[in-house]
Every structure is written in C-alpha cells, then in structure tokens.
PAPAFI-655271 format. One record per residue: x, y negated, z negated of N, C-alpha, C in turn; residue in one letter. Coordinates in steps of 0.2 Angstrom, whole numbers, padded with zeros to 4 digits, always signed. Layout:
N
XYZXYZXYZa ...
This chain:
414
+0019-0119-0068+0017-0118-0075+0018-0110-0077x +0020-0109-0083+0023-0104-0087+0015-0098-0086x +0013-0093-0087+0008-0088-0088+0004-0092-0096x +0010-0092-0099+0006-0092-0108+0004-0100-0107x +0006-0105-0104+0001-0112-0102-0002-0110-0099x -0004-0108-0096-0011-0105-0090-0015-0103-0096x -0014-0097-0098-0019-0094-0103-0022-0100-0109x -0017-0105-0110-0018-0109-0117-0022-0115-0115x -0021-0119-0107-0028-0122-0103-0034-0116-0103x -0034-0110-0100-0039-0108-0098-0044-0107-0104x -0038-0105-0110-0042-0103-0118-0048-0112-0119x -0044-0116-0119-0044-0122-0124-0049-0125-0120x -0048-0128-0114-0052-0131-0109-0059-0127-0106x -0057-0121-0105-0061-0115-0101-0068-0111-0103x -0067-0115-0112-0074-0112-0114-0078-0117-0116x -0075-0124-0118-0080-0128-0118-0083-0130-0111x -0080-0130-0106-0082-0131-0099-0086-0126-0095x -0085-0118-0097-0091-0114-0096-0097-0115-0101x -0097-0116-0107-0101-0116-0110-0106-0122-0107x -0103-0128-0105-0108-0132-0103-0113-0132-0098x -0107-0129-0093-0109-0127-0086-0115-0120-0086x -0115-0117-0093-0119-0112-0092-0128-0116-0093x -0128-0122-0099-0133-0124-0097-0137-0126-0092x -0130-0130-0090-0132-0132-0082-0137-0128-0077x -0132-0123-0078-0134-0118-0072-0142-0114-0074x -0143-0115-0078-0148-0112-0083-0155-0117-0082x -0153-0123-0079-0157-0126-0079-0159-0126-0068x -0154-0127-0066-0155-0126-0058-0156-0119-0056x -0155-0114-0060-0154-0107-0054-0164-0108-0055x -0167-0108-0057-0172-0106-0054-0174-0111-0046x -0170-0116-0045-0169-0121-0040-0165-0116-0033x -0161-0111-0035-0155-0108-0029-0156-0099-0032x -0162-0100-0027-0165-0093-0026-0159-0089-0023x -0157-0081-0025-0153-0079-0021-0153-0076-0013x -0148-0077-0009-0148-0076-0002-0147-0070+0001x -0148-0069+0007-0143-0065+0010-0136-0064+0011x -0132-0062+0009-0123-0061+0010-0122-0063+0017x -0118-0069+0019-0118-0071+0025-0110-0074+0025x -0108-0077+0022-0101-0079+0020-0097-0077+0014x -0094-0073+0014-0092-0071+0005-0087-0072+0005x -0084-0074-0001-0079-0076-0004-0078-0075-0010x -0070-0070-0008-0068-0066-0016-0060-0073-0018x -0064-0071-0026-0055-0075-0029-0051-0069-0032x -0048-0071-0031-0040-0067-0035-0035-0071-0035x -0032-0075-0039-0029-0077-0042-0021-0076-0041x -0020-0072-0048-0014-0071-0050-0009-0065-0050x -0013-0060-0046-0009-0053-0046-0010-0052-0037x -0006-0053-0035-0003-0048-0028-0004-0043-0025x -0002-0037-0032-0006-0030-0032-0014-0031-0031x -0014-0033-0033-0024-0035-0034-0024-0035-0028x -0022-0040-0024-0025-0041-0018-0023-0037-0013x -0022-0031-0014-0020-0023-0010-0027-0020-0012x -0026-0019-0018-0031-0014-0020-0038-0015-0019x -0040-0023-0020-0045-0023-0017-0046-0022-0009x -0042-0021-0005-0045-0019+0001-0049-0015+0003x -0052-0009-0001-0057-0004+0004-0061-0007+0000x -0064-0013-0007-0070-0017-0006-0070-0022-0002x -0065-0026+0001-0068-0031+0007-0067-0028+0014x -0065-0021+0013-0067-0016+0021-0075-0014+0021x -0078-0013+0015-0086-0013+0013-0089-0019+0015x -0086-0024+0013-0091-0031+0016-0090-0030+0023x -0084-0029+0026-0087-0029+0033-0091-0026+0035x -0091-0019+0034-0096-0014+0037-0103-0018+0034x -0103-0022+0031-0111-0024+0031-0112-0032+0032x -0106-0032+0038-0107-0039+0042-0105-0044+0039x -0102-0045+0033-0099-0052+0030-0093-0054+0034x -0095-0060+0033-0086-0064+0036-0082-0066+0030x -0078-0063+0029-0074-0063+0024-0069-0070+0023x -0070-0075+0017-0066-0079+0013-0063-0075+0007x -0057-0079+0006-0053-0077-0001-0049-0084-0001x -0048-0083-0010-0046-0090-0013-0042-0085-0017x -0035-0087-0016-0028-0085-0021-0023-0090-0023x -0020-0089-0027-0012-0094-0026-0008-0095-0024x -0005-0098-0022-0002-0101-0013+0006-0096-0014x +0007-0094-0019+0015-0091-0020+0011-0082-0019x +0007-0080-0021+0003-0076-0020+0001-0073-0012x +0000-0078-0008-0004-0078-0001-0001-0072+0002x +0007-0071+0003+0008-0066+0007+0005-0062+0007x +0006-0058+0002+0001-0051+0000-0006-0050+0005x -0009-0055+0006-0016-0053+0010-0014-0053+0018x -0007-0055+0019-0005-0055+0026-0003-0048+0027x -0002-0045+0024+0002-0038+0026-0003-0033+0030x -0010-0033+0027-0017-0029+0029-0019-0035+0034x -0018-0040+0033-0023-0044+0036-0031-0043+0038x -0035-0042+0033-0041-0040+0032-0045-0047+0033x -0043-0052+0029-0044-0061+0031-0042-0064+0035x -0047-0068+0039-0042-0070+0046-0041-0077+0043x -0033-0077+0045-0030-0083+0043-0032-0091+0041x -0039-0091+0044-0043-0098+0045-0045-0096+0038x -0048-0090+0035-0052-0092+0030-0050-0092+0024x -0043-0090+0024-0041-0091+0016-0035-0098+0014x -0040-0099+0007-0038-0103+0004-0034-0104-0002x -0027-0108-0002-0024-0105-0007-0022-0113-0012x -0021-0111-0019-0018-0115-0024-0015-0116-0027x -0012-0120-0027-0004-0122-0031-0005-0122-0038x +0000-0117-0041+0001-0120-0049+0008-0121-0050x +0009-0128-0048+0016-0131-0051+0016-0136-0056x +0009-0139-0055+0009-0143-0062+0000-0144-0063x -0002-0150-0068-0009-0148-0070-0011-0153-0063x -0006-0160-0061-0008-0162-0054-0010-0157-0049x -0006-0156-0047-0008-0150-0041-0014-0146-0041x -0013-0141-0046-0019-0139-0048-0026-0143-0050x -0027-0146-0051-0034-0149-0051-0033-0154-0044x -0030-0155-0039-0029-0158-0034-0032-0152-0027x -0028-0146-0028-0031-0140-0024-0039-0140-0025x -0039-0139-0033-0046-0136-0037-0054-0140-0033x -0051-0146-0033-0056-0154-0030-0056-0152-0020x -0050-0150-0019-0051-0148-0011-0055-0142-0010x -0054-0138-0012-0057-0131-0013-0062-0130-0013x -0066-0134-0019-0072-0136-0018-0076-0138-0012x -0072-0144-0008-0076-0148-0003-0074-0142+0002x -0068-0138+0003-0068-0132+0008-0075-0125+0007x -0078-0126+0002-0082-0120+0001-0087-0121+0004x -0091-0129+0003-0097-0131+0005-0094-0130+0012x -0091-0134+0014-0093-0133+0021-0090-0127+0025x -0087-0121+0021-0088-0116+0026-0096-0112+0025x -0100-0114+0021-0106-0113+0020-0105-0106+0013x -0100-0107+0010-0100-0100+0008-0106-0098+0004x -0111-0094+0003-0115-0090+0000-0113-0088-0005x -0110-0083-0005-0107-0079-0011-0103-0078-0012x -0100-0078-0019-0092-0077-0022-0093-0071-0025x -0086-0067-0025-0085-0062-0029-0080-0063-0035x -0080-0063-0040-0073-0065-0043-0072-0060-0046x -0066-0058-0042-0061-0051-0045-0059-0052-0051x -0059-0059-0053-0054-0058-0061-0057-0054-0066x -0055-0053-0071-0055-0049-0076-0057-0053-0081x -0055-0058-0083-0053-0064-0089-0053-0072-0089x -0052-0073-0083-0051-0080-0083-0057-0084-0083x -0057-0089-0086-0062-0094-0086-0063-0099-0081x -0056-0099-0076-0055-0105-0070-0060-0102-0065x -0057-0096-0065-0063-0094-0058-0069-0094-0059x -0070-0090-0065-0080-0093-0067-0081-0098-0065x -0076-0105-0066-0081-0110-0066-0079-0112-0057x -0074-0110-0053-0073-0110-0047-0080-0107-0042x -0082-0100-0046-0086-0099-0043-0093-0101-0043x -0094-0106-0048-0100-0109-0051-0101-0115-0048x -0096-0117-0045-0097-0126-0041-0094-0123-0035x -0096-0116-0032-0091-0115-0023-0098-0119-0020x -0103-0120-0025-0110-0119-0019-0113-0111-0016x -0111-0108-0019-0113-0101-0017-0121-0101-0021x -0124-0095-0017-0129-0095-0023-0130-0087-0026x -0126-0082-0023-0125-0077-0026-0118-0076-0030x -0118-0076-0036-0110-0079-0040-0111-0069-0041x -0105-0065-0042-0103-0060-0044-0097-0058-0047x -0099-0055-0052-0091-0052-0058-0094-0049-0064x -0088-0049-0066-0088-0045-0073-0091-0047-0078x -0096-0046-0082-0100-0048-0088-0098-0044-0093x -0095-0046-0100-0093-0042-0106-0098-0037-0109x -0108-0040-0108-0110-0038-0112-0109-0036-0118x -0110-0032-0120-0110-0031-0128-0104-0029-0131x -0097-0030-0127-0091-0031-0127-0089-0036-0133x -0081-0035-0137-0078-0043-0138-0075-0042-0131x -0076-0043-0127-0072-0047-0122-0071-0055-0122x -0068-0055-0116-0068-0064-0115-0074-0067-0112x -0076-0076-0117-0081-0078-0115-0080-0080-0109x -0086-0081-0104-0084-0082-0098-0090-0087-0095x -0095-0090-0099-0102-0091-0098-0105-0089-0096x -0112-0090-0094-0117-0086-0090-0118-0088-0084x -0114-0090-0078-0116-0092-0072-0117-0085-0067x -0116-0080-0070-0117-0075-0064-0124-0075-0062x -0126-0073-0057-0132-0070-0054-0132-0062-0055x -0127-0059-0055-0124-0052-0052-0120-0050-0058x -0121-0048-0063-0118-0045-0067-0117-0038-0070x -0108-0037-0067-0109-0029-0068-0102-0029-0074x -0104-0023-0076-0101-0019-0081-0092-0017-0079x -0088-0021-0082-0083-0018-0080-0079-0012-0085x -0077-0006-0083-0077-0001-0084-0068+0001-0084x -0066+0001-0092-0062+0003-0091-0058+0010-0092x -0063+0013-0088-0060+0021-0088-0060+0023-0081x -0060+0018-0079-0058+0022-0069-0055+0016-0067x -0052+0018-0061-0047+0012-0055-0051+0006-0054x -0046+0000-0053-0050-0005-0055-0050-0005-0048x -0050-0002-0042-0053-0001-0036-0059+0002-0035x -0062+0005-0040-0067+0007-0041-0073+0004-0043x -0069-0003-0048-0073-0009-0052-0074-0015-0046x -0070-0013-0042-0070-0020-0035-0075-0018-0033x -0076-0012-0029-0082-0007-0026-0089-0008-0031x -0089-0010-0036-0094-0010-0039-0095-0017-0039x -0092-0021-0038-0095-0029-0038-0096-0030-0032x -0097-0025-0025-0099-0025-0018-0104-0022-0017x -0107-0016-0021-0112-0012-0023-0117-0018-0024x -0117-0023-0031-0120-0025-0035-0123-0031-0029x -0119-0036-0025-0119-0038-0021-0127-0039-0015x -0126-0031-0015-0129-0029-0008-0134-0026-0009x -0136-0024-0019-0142-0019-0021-0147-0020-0017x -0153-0018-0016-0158-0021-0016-0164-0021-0022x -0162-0019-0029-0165-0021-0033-0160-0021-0039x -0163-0027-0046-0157-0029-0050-0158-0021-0056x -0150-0021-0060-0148-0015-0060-0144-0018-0069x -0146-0013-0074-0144-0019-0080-0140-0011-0083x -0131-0011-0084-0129-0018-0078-0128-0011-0073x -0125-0019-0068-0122-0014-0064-0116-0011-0065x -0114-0006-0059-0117-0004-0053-0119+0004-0055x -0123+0008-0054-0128+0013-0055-0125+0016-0048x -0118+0018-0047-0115+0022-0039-0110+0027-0044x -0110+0031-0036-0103+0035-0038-0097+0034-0034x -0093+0031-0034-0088+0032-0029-0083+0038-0027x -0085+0041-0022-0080+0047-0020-0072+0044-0021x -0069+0047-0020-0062+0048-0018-0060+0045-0012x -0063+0046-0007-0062+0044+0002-0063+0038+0002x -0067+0033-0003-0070+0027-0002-0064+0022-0005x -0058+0025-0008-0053+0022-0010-0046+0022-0006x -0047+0025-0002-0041+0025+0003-0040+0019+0005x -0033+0016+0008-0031+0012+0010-0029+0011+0016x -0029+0008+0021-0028+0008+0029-0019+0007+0029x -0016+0010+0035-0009+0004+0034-0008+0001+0039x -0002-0002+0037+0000-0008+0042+0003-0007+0048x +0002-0011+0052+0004-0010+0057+0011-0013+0060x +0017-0009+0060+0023-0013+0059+0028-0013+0066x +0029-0021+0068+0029-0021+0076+0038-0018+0075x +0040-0015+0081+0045-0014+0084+0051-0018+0083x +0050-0025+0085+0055-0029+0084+0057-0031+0075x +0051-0031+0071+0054-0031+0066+0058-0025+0064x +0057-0020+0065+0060-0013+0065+0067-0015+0066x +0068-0017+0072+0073-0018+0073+0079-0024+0071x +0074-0029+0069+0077-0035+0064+0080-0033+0059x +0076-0030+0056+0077-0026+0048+0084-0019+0050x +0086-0018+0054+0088-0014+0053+0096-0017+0056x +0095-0022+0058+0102-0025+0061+0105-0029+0052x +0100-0033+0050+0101-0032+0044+0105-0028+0038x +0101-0024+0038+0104-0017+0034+0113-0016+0036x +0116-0016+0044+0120-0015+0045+0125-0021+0044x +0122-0027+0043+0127-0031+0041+0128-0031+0034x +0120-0028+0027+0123-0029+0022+0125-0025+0019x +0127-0018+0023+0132-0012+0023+0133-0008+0028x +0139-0013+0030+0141-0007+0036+0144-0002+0035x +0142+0002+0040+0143+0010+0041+0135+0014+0040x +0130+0010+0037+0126+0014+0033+0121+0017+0042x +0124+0016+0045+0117+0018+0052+0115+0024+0052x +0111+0026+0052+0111+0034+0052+0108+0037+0046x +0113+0033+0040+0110+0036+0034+0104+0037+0030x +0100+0040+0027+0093+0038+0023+0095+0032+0018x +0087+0029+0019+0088+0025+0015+0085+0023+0009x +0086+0025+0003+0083+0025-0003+0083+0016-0005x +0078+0015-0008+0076+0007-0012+0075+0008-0018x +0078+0002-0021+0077+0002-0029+0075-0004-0030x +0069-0006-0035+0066-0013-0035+0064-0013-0041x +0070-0014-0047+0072-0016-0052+0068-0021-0057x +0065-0024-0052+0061-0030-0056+0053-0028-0059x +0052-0034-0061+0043-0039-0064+0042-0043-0063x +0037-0046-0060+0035-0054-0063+0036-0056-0071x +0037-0062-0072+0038-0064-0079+0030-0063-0082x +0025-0061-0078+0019-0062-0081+0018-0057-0084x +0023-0051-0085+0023-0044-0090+0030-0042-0091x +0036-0048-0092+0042-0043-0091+0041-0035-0095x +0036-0033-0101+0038-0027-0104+0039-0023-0099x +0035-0022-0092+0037-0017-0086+0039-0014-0084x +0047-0020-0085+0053-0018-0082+0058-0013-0087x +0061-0007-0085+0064-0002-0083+0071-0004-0086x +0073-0002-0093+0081-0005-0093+0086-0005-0089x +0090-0010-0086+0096-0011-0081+0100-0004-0080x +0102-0003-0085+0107+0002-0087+0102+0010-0083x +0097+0011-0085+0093+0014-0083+0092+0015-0076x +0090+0011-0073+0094+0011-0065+0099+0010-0063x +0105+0011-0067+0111+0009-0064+0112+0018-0064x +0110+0022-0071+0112+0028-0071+0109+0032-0066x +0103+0031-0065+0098+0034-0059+0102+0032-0052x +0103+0027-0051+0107+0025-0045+0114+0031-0042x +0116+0031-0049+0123+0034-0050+0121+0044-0049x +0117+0045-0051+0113+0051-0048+0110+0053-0043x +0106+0048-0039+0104+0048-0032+0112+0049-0026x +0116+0043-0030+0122+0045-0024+0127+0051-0024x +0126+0053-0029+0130+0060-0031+0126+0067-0029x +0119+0067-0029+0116+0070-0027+0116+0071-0018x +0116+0067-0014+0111+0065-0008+0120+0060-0007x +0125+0063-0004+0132+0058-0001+0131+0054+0004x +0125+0055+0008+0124+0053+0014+0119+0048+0016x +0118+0046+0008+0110+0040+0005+0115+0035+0004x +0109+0030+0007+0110+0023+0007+0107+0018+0003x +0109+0016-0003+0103+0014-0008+0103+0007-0008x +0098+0004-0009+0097-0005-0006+0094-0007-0011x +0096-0013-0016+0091-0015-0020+0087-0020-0018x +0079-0021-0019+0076-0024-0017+0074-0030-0019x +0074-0035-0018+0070-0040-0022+0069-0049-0019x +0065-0053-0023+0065-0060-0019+0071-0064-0018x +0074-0067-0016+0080-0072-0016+0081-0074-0025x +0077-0076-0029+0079-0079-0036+0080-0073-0039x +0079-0066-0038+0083-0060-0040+0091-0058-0038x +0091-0059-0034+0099-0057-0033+0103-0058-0037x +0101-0064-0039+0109-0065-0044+0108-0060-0051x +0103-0057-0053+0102-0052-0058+0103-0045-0058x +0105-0044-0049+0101-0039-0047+0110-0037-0040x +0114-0042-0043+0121-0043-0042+0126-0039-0048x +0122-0040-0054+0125-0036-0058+0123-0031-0060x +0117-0029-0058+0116-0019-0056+0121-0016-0051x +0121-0019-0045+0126-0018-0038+0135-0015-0044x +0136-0022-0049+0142-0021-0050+0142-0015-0054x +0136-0014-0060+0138-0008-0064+0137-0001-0062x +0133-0001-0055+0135+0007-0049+0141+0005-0045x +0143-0001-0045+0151+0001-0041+0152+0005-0037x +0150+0005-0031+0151+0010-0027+0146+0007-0020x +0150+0008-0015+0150+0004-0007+0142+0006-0004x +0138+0012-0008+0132+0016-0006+0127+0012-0010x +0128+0007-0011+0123+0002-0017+0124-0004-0016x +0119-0006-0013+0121-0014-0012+0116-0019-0013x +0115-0025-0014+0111-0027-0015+0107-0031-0009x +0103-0028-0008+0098-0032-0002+0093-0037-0004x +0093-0040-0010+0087-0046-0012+0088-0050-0009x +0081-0051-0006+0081-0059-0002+0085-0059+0006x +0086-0052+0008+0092-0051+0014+0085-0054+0021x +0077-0052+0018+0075-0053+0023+0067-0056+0022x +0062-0057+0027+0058-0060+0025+0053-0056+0022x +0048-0060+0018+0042-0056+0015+0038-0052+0022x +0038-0055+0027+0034-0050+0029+0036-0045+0034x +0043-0046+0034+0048-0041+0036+0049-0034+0031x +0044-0037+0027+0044-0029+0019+0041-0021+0022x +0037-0022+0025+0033-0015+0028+0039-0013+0032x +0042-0017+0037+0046-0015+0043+0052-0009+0038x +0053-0013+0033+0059-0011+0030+0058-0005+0025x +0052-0006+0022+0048+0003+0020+0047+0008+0027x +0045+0006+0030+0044+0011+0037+0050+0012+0038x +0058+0012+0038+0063+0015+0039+0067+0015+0034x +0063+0019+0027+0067+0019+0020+0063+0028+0018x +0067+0031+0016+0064+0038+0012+0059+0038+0008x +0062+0034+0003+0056+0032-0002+0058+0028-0008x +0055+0025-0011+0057+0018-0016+0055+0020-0024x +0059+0017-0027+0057+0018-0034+0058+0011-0036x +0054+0011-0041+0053+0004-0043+0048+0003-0050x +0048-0003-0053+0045-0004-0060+0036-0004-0058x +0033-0001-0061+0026-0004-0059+0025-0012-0058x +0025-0015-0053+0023-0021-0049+0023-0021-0043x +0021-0027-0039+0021-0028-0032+0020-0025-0028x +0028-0023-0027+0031-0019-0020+0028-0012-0022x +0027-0010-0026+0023-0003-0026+0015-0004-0023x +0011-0009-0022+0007-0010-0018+0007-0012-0011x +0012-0015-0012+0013-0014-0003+0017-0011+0001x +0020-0007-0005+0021-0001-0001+0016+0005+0003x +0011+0005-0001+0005+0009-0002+0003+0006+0007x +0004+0000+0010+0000+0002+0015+0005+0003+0021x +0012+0008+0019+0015+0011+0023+0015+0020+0021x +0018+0023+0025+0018+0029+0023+0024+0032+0019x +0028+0029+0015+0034+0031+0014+0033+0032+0007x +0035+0037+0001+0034+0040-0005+0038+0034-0011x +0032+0032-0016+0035+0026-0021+0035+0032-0028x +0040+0031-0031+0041+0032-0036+0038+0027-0042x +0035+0027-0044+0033+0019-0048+0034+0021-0057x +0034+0014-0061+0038+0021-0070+0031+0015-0071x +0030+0017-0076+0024+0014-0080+0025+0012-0086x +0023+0010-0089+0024+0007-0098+0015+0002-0100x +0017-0001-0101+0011-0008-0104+0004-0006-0098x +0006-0003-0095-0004-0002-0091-0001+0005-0089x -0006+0009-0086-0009+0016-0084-0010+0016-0078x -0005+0023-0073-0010+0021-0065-0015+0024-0065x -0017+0025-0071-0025+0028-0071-0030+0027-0068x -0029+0016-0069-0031+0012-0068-0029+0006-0063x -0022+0007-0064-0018+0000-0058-0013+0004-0054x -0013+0011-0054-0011+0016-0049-0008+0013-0042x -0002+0011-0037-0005+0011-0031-0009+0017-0028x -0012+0013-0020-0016+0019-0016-0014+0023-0011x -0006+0021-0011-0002+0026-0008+0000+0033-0009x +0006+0035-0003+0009+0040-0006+0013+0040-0013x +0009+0040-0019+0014+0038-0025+0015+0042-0031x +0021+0041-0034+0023+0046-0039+0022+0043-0047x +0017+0041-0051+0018+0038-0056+0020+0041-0061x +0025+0040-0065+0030+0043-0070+0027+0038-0079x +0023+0041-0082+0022+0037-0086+0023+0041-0094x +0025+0040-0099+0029+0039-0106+0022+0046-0109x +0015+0040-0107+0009+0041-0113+0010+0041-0120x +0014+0036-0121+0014+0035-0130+0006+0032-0133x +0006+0032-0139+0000+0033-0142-0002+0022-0142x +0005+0019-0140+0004+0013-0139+0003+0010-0132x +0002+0015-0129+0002+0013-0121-0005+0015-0117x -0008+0014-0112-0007+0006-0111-0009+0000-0117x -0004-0003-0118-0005-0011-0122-0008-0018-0119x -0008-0017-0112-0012-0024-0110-0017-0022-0107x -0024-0027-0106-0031-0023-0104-0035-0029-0103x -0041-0030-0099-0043-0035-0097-0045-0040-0104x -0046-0035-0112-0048-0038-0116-0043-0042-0123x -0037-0040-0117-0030-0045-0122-0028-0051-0115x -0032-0051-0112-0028-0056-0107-0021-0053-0104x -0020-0048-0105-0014-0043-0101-0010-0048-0106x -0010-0048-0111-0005-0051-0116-0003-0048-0122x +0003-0045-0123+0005-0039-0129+0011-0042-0131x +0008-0041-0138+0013-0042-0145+0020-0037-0144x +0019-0033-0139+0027-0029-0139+0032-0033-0137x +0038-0033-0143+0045-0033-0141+0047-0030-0136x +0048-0021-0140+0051-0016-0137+0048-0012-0135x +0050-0010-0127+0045-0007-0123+0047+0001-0122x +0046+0005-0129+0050+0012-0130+0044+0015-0123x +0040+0013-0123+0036+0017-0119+0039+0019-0108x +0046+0013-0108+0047+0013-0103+0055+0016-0104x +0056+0016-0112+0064+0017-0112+0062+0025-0113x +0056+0028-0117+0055+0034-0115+0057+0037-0109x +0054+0034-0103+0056+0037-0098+0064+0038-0097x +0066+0043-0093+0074+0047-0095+0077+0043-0085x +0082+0043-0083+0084+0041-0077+0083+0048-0073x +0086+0055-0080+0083+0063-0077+0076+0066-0077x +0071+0061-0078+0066+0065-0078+0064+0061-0070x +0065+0055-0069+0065+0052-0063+0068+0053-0058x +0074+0058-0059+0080+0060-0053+0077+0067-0051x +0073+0070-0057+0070+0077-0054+0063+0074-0047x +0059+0070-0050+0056+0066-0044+0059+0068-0037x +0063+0062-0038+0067+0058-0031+0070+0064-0028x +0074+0069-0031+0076+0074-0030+0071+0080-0027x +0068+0080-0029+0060+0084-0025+0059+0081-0019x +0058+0074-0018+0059+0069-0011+0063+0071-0006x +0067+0070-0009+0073+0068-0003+0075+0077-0001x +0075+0081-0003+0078+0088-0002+0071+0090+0002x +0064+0088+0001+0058+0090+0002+0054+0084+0005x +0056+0081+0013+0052+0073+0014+0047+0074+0017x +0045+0081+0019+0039+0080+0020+0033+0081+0016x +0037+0082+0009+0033+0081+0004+0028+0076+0001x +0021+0076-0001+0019+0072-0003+0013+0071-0008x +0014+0067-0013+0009+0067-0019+0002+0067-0017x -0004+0070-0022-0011+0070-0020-0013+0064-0022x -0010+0057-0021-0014+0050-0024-0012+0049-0032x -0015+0048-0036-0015+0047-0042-0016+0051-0047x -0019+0058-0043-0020+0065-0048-0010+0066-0049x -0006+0065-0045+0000+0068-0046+0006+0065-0053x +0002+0063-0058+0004+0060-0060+0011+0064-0065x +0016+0061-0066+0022+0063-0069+0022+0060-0075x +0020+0067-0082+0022+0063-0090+0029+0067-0095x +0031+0062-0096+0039+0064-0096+0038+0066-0104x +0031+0066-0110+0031+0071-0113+0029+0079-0114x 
C-alpha cells in the first residue's frame, strides 16, 4: 500500500474505531488496574530511522529490568537487527501489501501479545490511529504515548493510561525518553514527563561488526571496481523513501558534488549506495559523473552487510533518511542535507554533519500534518549548494580525525 492509502484508512476508519474503543475503554479501565512493567512493548511502525533513535529509551527499560518487545513492519525489521537490542524471539512484525495482509498480521499480533503476557505498550508513533488501537487490544494494562492535549493535533482516542505531552522543540529521542520516564513514575504527572534529559542519556552504542563481513564487503568493493584497494572510500546515498520524496537532493546536485570529491581527493573511491530497486536510477547518476572512481554499489550487498561497509568507508553523504541512522551506530562521519524536517529534531546520533537551508518554510512536515506537505518544490534542499557541502566533505577527508559535536555542529548554508 502507497503512504497516502495508509493515511486515508487510518484518517477514515481510525477515528470512528478510536472513538468507540474510547468508550469502551472508559468503561473497563477501572476493571485493569495498572501494573508493574514486566513485559513491554514498543511499536514503531513506519520509519527505520525511528527505530535507531529510540535506542537509549529501550536501553533505559533494560536498566530497569523489562524484557523487551517490539512490533514494526516486516519491510522495516532490519533496522532493529543492526543494535540488536530485541532478542530475535520477541519482535513482531507486519505486512503492509494489501488490506488482506494487514488485518491478517493485525488478528495474529493480537493472539501474540496475550500470550507473551505483555503488560505494557509504548507507542512511539506520533500520529497514527492503527497503533492506538493496536495498543489498546495488546491486553497490556499500562498503554503509553503521545496525547495532543490542548493541541489541534491528531485525534487518537483516550485509551492511554500514561499520557505525556509531545514536545516539539527537542529530539524526538528525548520524546521517547520521556514515554520511559512516564512509564516508571511513581506518581501521575499532568502531563508528562516533568525530567531533564542530559545530553549523555542520548548517546548511542555501536555495532559490533564481525571480521568476515569486513572482509566480504570488501572483496566486493573489488569486483565492483577494481583497482580501488587501498583507496578511501567515500559513500553517496542519493535516495528517500517515497514516504517524503521532498528530501531528496537534486540528481544533478550529486553528480556535481561527486565531480568535486574526485578532483579534489584522486585517490577516493566513491560508491553509490542504495537498495536493489535503486540501482537502476542511481545508474544514471553513475553515467552523469562518468568517470571509473564512481560507481554504482546499490544492492552490491546485503542489508546487514551495511555497518561492515561503513566501518571501512571515510565518511558518507546522503539525503536525510535511513542510512544516516545506521550509520550513527558506526563511527564513520555522515554528511546528512536537510529540507522538509530539522535535525533539531530527527538529527542522527552519530558522528554527523547536518547541512540545512533554514528557510522560513522549513521544516514543513511535523507530527501535526501527518508528515504530509503540500510542497512541490523543495527550494529548501535546492538551497543547498554542491560548494557549500564540498567545503564539509573537504574539512573530512584532509582532517579524518576530525569530528562533529553531535547535533550542536550544525552547517547553515544562509
């Protein structure tokens, strides 16, 4: 299913079935007294990134004993293999290829939740209506998330127990940390969360990347340009999900940038990155740099072959999506360009360099548009210059042991 069907069930279907569900609930909760945190279980959906970022809040439930569930969508799943912070048995995942599917996973899900006894659910979303009511039939008796209050936000009915204030002026790693806070209070707090999160408490752990992939990735590399051995090797990762193309970085824009990297640095090796159904788009970037030190690596190797292949790369530039989050749990420096969101707020946690426009229409998507914007044209990305991104990369590559201070180091190209 397309993003805009998703949103168009979730709108239509999503609030008369919260609504109903709220009486309901309204009528049993004084029935399903809250518990102690013993099984919890977070959803996250639809964004990959997300399921990075929340890691130092489901590194906080450990430290206070929870055995960790997670429910995502099955095309999504890799992403939590990378930290592997869920052990494999407990996450659950769903298909969205059709409205079969999806209400087929939705009905097993269900019978998976009671009997792992789960207690409590966190629901990371921001917006959706599936997950409220996901979380409201898991059989949990502590349900937690985001409540609009006295917001227009989006309706979501009342089934929470835990209802904290989503905030959007800090990382939404900070908003996760706050629905673990709310959680664990031990007295109720309107709204929540009534904490401060340092800085230390958002850090990110890394991966641990075994030797043979090392060396898999790397034999690779040599068949999909030989000669390159030796060479550094810079990444470009050109793409978006279709669920916010504005994101993406004009082609031409990376073909120019590309054409500066190897004229600058004769001795770089530059790889484009991307899934297997990218290649063939990302064939015709390869042709408009012309030149043997560009080549197209989409799809060359597996998803979780991606950290082995950051860990023996200089450093990566890329559109704000995905791969800027998993890069984050290696140590190698991401260039990331910004337009339609803020890494103010969606920042990765790594070593990263965010480059963003700040035009007076940016950021345009936010938890209270459904990350959905009326923009055509995304001057806020074509602002950014190929030269103002080449002085970056250039800073890097002449200076590797250079490194940004997180998200304070931010690059604005007015």
């Amino acid at each position: 299913m397309t993003p805009d069907t998703m949103r168009m069930i979730d709108r239509n279907a999503g609030v008369p079935l919260c609504a109903l569900s709220s009486l309901l609930f309204r009528l049993v909760r004084p029935l399903r007294k809250p518990v102690r945190p013993k099984n919890v279980l977070l959803i996250e959906l639809s964004e990959m990134g997300s399921a990075i970022l929340v890691d130092p809040a489901m590194e906080k439930l450990k430290e206070q004993g929870a055995n960790l569930h997670f429910l995502i969508f099955r095309k999504n799943k890799a992403s939590l293999d990378l930290l592997r912070t869920v052990p494999e048995e407990n996450i659950f995942t769903i298909g969205e290829g059709g409205i079969g599917e999806l209400l087929g996973d939705t009905l097993r899900f269900l019978s998976w939740a009671r009997k792992r006894q789960i207690d409590s659910v966190i629901d990371l979303e921001l917006f959706s209506r599936f997950t409220a009511l996901l979380a409201a039939y898991s059989g949990a008796r502590n349900i937690v998330g985001f409540h609009r209050f006295h917001s227009e936000g989006v309706y979501r009915g009342e089934m929470l127990t835990h209802r904290v204030l989503y905030n959007p002026h800090v990382h939404i790693t900070r908003n996760f940390l706050s629905l673990v806070h709310a959680l664990y209070a031990e007295e109720p707090e309107v709204p929540f969360a009534k904490i401060r999160v340092e800085d230390d408490a958002i850090t990110l752990k890394k991966t641990v990347v075994a030797q043979e992939d090392v060396e898999a990735v790397a034999a690779k590399i040599a068949e999909a340009a030989p000669g390159s051995e030796g060479r550094p090797i810079v990444l470009i990762n050109a793409n978006a999900s279709d669920l916010l193309p504005q994101r993406r970085w004009a082609r031409e824009s990376f073909a120019q940038l590309i054409r500066m990297i190897l004229a600058h640095a004769p001795d770089v090796q530059v790889l484009l990155t991307g899934a297997p159904p990218e290649r063939e788009g990302l064939e015709v970037l390869a042709r408009q740099v012309d030149d043997p030190r560009c080549v197209n690596f989409a799809g060359a190797i597996p998803f979780r072959q991606l950290t082995a292949l950051y860990h023996q790369s200089v450093l990566m530039v890329t559109n704000d999506s995905g791969p800027a989050h998993f890069a984050s749990t290696t140590r190698m420096p991401t260039v990331v360009l910004f337009g339609p969101e803020t890494p103010a707020l969606y920042g990765a946690l790594g070593e990263t360099y965010p480059i963003f426009a700040g035009l007076n229409c940016s950021p345009c998507v936010s938890a209270w548009n459904h990350r959905k914007t009326a923009c055509t044209d995304n001057k806020c990305l074509q602002a950014i210059t190929p030269a103002q991104v080449m002085e970056v990369v250039a800073r890097l590559l002449e200076d590797p042991g250079h490194r940004a201070a997180g998200l304070r180091q931010v690059q604005h190209t007015g």
